[in-house]
N, C-alpha and C positions, 0 to 999 in steps of 0.2 A: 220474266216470270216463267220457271218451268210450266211444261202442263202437268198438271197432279193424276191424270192418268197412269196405273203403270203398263207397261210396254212390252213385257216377258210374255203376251198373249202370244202366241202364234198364230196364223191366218188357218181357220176353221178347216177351210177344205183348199188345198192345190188346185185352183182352174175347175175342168169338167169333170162332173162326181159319175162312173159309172156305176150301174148296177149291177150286181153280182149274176143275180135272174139271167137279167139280156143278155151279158159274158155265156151262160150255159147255154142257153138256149139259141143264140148264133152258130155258140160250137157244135150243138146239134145240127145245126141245121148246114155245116161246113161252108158258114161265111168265115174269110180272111181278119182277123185281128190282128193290127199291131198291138200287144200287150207291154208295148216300151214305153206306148203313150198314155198308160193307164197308170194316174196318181193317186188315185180319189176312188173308193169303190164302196158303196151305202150294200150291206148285207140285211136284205130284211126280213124276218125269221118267217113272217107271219105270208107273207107273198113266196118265200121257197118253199112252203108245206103246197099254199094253192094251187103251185104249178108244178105238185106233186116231186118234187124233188129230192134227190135223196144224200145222204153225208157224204156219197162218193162223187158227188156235183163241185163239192168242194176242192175237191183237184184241181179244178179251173187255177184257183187262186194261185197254184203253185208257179205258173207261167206270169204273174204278175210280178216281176221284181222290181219294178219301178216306183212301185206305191208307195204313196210316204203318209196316208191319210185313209181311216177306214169307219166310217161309221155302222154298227151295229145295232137294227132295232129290234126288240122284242114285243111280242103282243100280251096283251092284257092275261096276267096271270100264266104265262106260259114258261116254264123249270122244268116241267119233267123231263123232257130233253133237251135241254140250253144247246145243246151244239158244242160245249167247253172245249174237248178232249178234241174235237175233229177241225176247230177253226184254231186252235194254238197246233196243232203238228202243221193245217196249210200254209200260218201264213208266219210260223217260226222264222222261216229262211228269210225274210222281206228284210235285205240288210237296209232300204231308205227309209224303213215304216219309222214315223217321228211322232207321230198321233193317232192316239185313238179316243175315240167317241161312243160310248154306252147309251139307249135311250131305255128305259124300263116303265114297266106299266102295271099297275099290283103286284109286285110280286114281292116274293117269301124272303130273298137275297141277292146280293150283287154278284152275278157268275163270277168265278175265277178267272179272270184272262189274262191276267198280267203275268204271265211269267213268259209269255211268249216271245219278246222280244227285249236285249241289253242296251236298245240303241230308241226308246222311246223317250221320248222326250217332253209329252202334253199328255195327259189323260183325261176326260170327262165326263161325267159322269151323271147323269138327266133321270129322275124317279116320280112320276106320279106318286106314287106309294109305294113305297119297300117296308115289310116291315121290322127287318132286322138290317141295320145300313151302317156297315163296319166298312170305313176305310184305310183298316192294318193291317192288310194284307197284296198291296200291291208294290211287291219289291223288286223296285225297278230303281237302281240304283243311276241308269243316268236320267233321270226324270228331273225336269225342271220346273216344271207347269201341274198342277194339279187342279181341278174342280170340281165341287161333288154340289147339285140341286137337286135338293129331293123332299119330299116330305115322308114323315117314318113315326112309328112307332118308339123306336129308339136307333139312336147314332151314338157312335165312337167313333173317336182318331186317336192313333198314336203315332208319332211324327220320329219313330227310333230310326226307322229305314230312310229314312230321306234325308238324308248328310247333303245333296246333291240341290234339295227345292229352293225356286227361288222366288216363285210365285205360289200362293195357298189360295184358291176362296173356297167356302164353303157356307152354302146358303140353307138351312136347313130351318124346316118346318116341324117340330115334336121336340120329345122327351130328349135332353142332353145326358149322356152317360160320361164317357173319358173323353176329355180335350186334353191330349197331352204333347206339347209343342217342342218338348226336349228332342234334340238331336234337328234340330232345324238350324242348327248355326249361321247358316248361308241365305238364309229366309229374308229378303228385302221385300215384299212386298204382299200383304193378308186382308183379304176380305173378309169378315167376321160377318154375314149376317143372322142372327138366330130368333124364330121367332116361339119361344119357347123359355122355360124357366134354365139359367144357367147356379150349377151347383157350387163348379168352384169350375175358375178361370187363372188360370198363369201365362204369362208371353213373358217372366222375367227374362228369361234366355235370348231372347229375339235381339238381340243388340244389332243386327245388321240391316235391320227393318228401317226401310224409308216412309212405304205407305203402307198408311193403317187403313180401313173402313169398318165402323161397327156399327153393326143396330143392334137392339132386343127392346123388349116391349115390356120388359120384367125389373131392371135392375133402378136405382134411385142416383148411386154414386158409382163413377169407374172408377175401377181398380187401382191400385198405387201406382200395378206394374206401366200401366200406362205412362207413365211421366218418368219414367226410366231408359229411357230409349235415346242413344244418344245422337242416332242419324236417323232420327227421323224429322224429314221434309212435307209430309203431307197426312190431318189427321182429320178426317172424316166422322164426324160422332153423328147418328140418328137413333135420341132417347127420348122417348115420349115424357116417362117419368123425370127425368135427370134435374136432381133441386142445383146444382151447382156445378163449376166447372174449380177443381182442386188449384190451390195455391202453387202444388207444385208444378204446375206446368211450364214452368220457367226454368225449367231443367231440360227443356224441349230444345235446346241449344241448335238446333239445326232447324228447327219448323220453316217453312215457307210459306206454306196455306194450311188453314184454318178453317174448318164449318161446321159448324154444328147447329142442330136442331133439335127442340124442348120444348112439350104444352106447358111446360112451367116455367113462372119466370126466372130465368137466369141473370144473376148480378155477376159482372164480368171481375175477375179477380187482378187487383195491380198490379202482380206479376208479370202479367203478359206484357207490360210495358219492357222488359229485359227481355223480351224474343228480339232479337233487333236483326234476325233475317227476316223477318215476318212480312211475305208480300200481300197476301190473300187475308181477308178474315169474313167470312160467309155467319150470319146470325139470321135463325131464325126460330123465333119464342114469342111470346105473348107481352103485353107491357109494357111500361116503359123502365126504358134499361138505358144508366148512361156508358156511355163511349169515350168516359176522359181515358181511361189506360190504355186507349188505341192512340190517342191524339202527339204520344211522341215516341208513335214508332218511325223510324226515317224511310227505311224503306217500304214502307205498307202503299200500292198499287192499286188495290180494288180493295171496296168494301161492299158487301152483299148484304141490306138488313130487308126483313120481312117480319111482318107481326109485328113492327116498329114504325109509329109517326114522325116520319122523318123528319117534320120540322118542328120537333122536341128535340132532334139533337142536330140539328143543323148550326150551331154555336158550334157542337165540339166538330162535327166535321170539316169545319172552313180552317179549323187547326191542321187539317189532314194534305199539307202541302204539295205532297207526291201526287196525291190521288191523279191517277185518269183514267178510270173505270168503278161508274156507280151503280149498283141494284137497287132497287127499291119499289115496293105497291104504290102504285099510280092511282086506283082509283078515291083513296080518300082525300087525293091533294088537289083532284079538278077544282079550279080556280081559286087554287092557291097560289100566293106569290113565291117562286121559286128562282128569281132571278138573282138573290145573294149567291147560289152555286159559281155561279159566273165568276165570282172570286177564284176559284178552284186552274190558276192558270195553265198547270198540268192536266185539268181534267180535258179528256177527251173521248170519253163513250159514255152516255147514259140508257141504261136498260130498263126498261118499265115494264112493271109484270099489273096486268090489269083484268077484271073478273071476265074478258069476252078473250085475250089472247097477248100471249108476251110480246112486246112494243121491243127490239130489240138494235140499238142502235140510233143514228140522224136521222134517216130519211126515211125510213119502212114503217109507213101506216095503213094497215090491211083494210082490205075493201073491205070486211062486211063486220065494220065497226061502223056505229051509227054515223051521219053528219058531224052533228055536236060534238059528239067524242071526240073525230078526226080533229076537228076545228082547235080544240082543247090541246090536246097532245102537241098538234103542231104549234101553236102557240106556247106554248111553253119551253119546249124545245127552242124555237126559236128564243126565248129570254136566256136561253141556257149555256146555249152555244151556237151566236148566230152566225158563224164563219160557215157553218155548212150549211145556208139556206142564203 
């Protein structure tokens, strides 16, 4: 089983982060820097005013050609001099810069910075409050990596300039304006999270999309475009509202995992029986919900249910041949008889998530679980799979 993680992340910072400040403030002071060694440099707006420092400080940066990583923070409500114009001519020249990092903190808009360099490759983007949060204007054509967390007023994207993405999320708290995904051709992998009313939604385009992840706290049914996708491996759904999961999802021809969660009850559609890469299927909803359209998937691996009594569908899971790896709440089953699992000859993991702390795996049962509890767990466990005790 894949891991449904995707991987296009780049690692945040290179090694040792320095700081910009201490680069000037050395140079004043005529300490010796190797500046070969410098990959990593946090610029913090609100610490270079306090140590009185001025835009000509920023020269330092030009002796840094090694940096492949620069994080920039802003203070609370501070634009009237972002620094725009004097940190894009320092650190224009930096042919290894591959990422950069935005922290913002009330403010009006997202400075301009992107145009400083052809060879970036990650962008990110961190907003307490912005409250105008447009990200159409960072045209960086070799960009592979995009992030924008923020909470706003209002947000837009237009995805024209990024021929190049191969990774999106976008976590956004407020008012949705333009989501427009066209020109994403190469887009394998989108985090959707919006906690906010969405107007209109399209990914028909995304045809190269493996992982999906979506929440919103607004919508009742996803979109068509969802079940159009012809490589996608891995679909993430978190809908509060969500009355169903669409028939068409059997067009999902590539799916591998499966999860979804809903305070409404979900009846699983029998389609899903023709996903037949189908390794993963993660459920969690209210109810009781049966499980026959999982029961002849061949390759299905784990099954993850929560908000489900497990042993209402414990018939359809002993059909579940492959299984060897189980989820499921523990605590309504204490001294329940669970030793039909044992049937499960492939199975070989069970995970118990339980109201004091997740039970995860044979032999890990946390100390500051009662006695009885311990006693409980282990004793079941033991009916379950006693080869590991």
């Amino acid at each position: 089983m894949k891991n449904i993680h995707h991987n296009y992340y780049l690692n945040d910072s290179p090694g040792k982060v320095h700081s910009l400040v201490e680069l000037v403030v050395s140079q004043r002071n005529n300490k010796r820097i190797n500046f070969n060694k410098v990959k990593a440099i946090t610029i913090d707006i609100e610490k270079f005013m306090y140590n009185r420092l001025t835009d000509k400080d920023f020269q330092a940066l030009h002796e840094c050609h090694a940096v492949e990583y620069i994080l920039i923070k802003y203070p609370k409500g501070f634009l009237e001099n972002d620094y725009s114009l004097e940190l894009s001519e320092a650190i224009s020249g930096m042919e290894k810069l591959s990422q950069l990092h935005v922290k913002l903190d009330s403010a009006d808009y997202i400075p301009n910075l992107f145009d400083i360099s052809n060879k970036i490759q990650k962008i990110t983007i961190e907003g307490n409050f912005i409250k105008e949060a447009s990200a159409n204007s960072f045209s960086q054509k070799s960009l592979k990596v995009l992030g924008v967390n923020c909470s706003t007023n209002s947000f837009s994207f237009s995805g024209k300039d990024y021929s190049e993405l191969l990774s999106l999320s976008l976590n956004i708290n407020g008012k949705i304006g333009e989501l427009d995904f066209s020109g994403l051709k190469k887009l394998e992998g989108l985090n959707l999270i919006i906690d906010g009313k969405i107007e209109e939604l399209d990914i028909s385009g995304l045809k190269k999309l493996e992982y999906l992840n979506f929440y919103n706290d607004e919508i009742e049914y996803l979109p068509n475009d969802f079940f159009e996708l012809p490589d996608l491996q891995t679909l993430i759904v978190s809908v509060p509202k969500l009355k169903e999961l669409n028939e068409r999802i059997k067009n999902l021809k590539s799916l591998e995992s499966l999860l979804f969660s809903s305070y409404e009850i979900i009846e699983l559609p029998e389609s899903l029986s023709k996903l037949e890469h189908l390794e993963w299927v993660s459920i969690n909803t209210i109810g009781k919900v049966s499980l026959k359209p999982l029961t002849s998937l061949t390759k299905l691996k784990r099954l993850s249910i929560y908000g489900i009594n497990l042993l209402e569908v414990i018939d359809q899971i002993l059909l579940m041949k492959k299984l060897k790896v189980l989820d499921f709440n523990l605590q309504p089953l204490l001294n329940k008889d669970l030793s039909p699992l044992g049937q499960l000859e492939k199975l070989k993991e069970i995970r118990f998530k339980t109201t004091y702390v997740e039970v995860d795996g044979d032999n890990y049962i946390p100390k500051d679980l009662p006695d009885s509890t311990k006693n409980k767990v282990l004793h079941q466990l033991k009916q379950v799979l006693p080869e590991h005790f």
